[in-house]
C-alpha positions in Angstrom: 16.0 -17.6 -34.2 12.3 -17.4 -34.4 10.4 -14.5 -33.3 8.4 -15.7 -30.6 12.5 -16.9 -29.4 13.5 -13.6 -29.9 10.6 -12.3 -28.0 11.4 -15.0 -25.2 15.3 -14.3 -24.3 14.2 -10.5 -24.3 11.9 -11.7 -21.7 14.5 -14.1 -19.9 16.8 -10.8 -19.8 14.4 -8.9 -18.3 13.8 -11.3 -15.6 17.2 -12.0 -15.1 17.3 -8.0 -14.4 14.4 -8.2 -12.1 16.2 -10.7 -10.2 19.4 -8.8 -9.3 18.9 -5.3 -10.6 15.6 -3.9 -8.8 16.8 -4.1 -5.7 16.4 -7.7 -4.9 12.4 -6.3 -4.8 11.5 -9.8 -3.9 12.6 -10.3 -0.8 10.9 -10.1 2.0 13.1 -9.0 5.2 12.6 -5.5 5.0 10.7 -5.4 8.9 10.7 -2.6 11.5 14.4 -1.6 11.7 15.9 -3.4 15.3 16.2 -1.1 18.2 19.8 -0.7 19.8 19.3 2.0 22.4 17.2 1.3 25.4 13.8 2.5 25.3 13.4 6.6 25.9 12.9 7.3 29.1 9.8 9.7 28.5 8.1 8.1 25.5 6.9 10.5 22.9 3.0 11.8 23.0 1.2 9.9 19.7 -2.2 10.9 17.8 -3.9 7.6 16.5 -5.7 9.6 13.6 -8.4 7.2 11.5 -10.1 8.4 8.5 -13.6 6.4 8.4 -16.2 6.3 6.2 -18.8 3.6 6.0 -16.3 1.4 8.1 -19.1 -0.3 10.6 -18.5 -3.9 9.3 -14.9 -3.7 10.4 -14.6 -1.2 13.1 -15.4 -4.2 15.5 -12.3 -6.1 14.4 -9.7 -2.8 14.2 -10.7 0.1 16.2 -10.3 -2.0 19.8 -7.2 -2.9 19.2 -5.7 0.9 18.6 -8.0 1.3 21.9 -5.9 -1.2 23.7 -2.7 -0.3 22.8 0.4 -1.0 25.4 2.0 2.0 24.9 4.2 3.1 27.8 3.7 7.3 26.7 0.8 9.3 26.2 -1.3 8.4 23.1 -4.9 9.2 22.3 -7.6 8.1 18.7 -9.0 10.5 16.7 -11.3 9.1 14.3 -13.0 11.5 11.7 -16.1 9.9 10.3 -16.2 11.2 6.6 -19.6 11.5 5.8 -20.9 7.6 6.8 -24.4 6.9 6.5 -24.0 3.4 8.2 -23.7 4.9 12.1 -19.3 4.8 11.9 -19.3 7.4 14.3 -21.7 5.7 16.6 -20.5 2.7 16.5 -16.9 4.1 17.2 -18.3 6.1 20.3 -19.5 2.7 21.8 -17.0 0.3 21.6 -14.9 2.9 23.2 -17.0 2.9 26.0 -16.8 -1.1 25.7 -13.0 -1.4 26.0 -12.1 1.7 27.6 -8.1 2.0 26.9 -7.2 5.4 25.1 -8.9 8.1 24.9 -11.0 8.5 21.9 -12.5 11.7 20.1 -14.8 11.5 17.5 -15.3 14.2 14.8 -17.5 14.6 11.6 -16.0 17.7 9.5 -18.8 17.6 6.6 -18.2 16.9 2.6 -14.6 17.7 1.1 -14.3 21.0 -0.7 -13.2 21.0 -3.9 -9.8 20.1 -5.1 -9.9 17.4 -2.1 -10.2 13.7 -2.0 -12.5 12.1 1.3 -9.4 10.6 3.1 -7.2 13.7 2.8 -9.7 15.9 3.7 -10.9 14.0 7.2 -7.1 13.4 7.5 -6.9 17.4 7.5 -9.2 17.6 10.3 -7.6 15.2 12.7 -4.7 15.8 12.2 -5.5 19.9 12.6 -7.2 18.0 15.9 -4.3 15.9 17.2 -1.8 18.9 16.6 -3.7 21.0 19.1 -3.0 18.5 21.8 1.1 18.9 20.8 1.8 15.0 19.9 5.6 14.5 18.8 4.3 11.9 16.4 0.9 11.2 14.7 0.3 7.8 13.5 -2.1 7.6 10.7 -4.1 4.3 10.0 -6.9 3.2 8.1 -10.2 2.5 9.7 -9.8 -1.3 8.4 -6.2 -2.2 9.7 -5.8 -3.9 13.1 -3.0 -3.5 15.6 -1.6 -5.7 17.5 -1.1 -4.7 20.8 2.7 -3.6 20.9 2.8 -2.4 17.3 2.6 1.7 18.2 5.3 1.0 20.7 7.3 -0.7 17.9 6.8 1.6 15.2 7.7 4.6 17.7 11.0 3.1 19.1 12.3 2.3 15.8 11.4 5.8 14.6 13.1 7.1 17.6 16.0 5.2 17.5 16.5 5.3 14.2 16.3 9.1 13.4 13.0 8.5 11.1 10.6 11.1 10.1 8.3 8.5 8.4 8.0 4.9 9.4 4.9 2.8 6.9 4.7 -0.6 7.5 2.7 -2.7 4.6 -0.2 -4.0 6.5 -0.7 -7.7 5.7 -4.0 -7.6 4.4 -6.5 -10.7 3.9 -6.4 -13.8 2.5 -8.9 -16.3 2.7 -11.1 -16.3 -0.4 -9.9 -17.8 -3.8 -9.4 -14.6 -5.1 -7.6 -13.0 -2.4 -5.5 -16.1 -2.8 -4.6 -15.2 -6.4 -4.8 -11.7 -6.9 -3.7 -10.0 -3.2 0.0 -11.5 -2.9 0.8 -10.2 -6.0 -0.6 -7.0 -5.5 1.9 -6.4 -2.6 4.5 -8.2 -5.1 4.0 -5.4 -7.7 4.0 -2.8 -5.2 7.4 -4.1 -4.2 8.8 -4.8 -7.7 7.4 -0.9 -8.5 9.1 0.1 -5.1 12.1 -2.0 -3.8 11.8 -1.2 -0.1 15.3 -1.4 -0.2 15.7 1.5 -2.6 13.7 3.4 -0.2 15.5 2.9 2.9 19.1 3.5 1.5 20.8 6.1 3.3 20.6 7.3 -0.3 17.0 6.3 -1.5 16.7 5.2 -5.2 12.9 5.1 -4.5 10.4 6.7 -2.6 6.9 5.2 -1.0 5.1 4.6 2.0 1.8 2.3 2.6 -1.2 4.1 3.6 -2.8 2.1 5.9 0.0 2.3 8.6 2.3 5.5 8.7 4.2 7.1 11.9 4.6 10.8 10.8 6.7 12.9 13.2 4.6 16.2 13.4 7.5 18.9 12.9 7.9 17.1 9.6 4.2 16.9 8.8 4.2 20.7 9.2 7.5 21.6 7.5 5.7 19.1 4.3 2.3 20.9 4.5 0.9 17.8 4.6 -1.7 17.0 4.0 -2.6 20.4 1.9 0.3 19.6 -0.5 -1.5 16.6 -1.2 -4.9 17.1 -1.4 -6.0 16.1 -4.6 -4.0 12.8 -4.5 -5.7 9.6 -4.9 -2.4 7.6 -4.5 -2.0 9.6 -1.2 0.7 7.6 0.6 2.9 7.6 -2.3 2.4 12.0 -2.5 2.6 11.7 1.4 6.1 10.0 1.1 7.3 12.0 -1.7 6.3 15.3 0.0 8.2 14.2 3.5 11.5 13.6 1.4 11.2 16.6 -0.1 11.2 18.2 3.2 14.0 16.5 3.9 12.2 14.1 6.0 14.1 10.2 6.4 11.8 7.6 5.1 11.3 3.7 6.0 9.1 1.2 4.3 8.8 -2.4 5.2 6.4 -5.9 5.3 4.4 -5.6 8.7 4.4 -8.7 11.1 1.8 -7.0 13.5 -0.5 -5.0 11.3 -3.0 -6.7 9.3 -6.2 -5.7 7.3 -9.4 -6.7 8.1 -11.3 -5.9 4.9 -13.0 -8.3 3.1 -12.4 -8.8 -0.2 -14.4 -12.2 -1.5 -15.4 -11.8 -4.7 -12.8 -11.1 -8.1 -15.4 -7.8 -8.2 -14.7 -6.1 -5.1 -10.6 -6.8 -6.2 -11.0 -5.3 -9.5 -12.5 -2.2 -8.4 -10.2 -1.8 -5.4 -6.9 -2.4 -7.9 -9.2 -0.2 -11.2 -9.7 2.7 -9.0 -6.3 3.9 -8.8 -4.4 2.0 -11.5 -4.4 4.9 -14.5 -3.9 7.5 -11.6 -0.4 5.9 -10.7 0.4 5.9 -14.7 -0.3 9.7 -14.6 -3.2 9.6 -16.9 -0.7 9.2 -19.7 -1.8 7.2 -22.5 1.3 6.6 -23.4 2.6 4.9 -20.3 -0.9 2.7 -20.4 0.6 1.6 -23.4 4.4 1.1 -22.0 2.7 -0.5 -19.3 0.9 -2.9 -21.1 3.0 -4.2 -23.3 5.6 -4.4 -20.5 3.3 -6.9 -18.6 2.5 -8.8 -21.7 6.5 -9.0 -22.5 7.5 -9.7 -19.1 4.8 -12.0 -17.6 2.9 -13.5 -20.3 5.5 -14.0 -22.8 7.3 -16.8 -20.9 4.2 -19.3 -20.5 3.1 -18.5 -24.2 7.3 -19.5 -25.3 7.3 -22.4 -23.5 4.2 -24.2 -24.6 3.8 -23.0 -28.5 8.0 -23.5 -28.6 7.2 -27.2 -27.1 4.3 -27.8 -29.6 6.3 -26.6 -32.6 10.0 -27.8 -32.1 10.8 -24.1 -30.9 13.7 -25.6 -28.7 15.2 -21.8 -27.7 11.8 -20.2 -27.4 10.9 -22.7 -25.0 13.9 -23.4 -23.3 14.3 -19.2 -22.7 10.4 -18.7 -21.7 10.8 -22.3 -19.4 13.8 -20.3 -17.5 12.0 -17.5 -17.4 8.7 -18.6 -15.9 10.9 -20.4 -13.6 12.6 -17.4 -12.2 9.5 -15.4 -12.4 7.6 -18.3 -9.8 10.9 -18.3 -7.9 10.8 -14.7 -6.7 7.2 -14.8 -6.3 7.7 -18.1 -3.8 8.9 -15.4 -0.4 5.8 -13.7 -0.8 3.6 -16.7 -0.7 5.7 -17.8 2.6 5.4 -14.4 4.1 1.2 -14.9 3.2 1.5 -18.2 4.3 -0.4 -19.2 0.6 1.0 -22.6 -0.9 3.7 -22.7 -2.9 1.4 -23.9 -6.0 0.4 -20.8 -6.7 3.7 -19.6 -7.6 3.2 -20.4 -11.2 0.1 -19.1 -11.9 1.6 -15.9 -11.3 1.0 -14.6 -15.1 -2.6 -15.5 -15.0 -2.8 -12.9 -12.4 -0.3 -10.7 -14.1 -2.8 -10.9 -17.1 -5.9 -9.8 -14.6 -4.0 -6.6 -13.6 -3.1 -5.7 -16.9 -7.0 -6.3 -17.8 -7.4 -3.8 -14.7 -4.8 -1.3 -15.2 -6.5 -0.8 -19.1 -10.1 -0.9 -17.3 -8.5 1.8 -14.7 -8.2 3.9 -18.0 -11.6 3.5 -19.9 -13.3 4.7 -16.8 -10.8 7.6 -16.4 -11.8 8.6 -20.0 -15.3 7.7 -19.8 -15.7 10.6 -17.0 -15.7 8.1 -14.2 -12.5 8.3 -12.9 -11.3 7.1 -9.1 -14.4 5.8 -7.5 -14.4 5.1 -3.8 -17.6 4.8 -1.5 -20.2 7.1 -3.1 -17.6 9.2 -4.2 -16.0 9.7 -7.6 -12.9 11.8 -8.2 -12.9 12.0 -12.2 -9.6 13.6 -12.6 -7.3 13.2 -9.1 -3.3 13.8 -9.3 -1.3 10.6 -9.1 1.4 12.0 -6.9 2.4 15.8 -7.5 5.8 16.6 -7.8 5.4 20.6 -7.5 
């Protein structure tokens, strides 16, 4: 066998792994776990807290619809501007008086010291906010994520029912732009693959994540954690926040969201990159040696198949392109429930190492900034050397 044949079955093996061995990552039924019992009789007091900064395009589209919220308890939003210059606060202030529903508190704590990040440090304040008024549960959601109107009761009666500490649902975030169509379904596909949602919510977890922009904490466990203190330096903080809830012995559940969506924008392939660049070398720990894993496991595992099919065609290379044909084929397979669950055609299955090859141009971007002294940029605000997730 040739070497680009060799290089093609290794490939074909791996997917063939993928595709039974991580926790059958690609599936796409992992939703809010059912309710059994009836409903509590006295639902549980909730804190809504929002970290915002900047948010005034979308407040409009997200922060009514925590306002409005059929929840049968007690539940109030407490939305910590972090240092906006574009009126969040303001804005947030009005289109509470415009809606009315829940109550809403609006709080401005200044710049982060040092050793925080923006979000974890407004989070610190409402949340030090919401735990004076003795809520069982605080649900913490991004400013840019909109609620449908029974989703806190949802996410609170499977928590309840289900004995969970931490409930994250992955927010279903836009797509309408070309490159939201190529480049955001596989992002959550990645996240998945990186993350089996099954592996998390095993009575026995093999994994352990949660999705930032939609998390039910139950405050005991918040405390016992020390969250978000614990965490403060985090820059991939709702991967930390789940990893310091399980080692407080806190029960986590991650799943695909049906009733929480994101409202940000992302048009351009620009505004992608640096929402994917930002973060990409913190999650690899800053280690140039797992860049290096990581890149050529992309290139082995996404762009090898294509490459094997075509060049084996074109040179008479039968089992380099009959391996890297099977293998693009099951690679587009597992990448077709994610399309259905973003309603995206079908189409687009195959061009799925195109954008495999983006992210790898992203991920090793992600780490010339990191060395060039610009680090985790976000808003104004650039964290040069953040902790991926501490362990300690």
């Amino acid at each position: 066998m040739s070497t680009l044949a060799w290089f093609s079955v290794v490939s074909l093996a791996a997917w063939l792994w993928l595709l039974l061995g991580q926790g059958f990552f690609w599936r796409t039924d992992q939703r809010l776990p059912p309710v059994r019992r009836t409903p509590p009789g006295a639902w549980p007091r909730v804190a809504v807290v929002v970290p915002a900064r900047d948010e005034a395009e979308v407040l409009p589209l997200s922060l009514p619809s925590l306002l409005v919220q059929d929840y049968p308890g007690v539940a109030e939003v407490f939305l910590v501007d972090d240092g906006s210059t574009d009126g969040t606060g303001k804005l947030a202030v009005e289109l509470s008086g415009r809606y009315g529903g829940l109550p809403l508190t609006v709080v401005a704590p200044g710049e982060p010291e040092p050793g925080w990040t923006g979000k974890l440090w407004a989070l610190r304040h409402g949340m030090a906010l919401a735990r004076a008024r003795g809520p069982e549960f605080l649900l913490l959601t991004d400013a840019d994520i909109a609620h449908e109107p029974d989703s806190l009761r949802r996410l609170v009666a499977a928590a309840v029912d289900n004995d969970l500490d931490l409930v994250s649902q992955m927010a279903r975030l836009r797509v309408a732009s070309l490159w939201e169509r190529l480049v955001v379904p596989a992002f959550v596909y990645f996240f998945a693959q990186l993350y089996p949602f099954r592996w998390i919510n095993r009575p026995r977890p093999l994994a352990t994540a949660a999705a930032g922009g939609c998390v039910l904490l139950r405050t005991e466990t918040a405390v016992a954690a020390d969250v978000p203190e614990v965490i403060r330096q985090a820059v991939i903080d709702d991967v930390s926040l789940a990893r310091a809830v399980r080692r407080a012995g806190g029960r986590i559940w991650l799943g695909l969201a049906e009733r929480v969506d994101s409202v940000r924008p992302y048009p351009g392939l620009g505004e992608l990159w640096r929402m994917i660049a930002r973060s990409a070398y913190a999650q690899l720990r800053h280690n140039p040696l797992l860049l290096v894993g990581t890149v050529a496991g992309l290139a082995l595992v996404y762009l090898v198949p294509p490459v094997a099919l075509v060049a084996g065609a074109w040179s008479g290379d039968a089992a380099a392109a009959w391996a890297g044909g099977v293998a693009w084929a099951v690679m587009a397979g597992t990448y077709v429930p994610m399309l259905r669950y973003y309603r995206q055609p079908l189409w687009l299955a195959p061009l799925l190492p195109f954008t495999a090859f983006l992210y790898l141009l992203m991920t090793v971007d992600s780490a010339v900034r990191h060395h060039r002294g610009r680090g985790a940029a976000w808003k104004g605000r650039t964290y040069a050397r953040p902790e991926a997730s501490p362990d300690r």
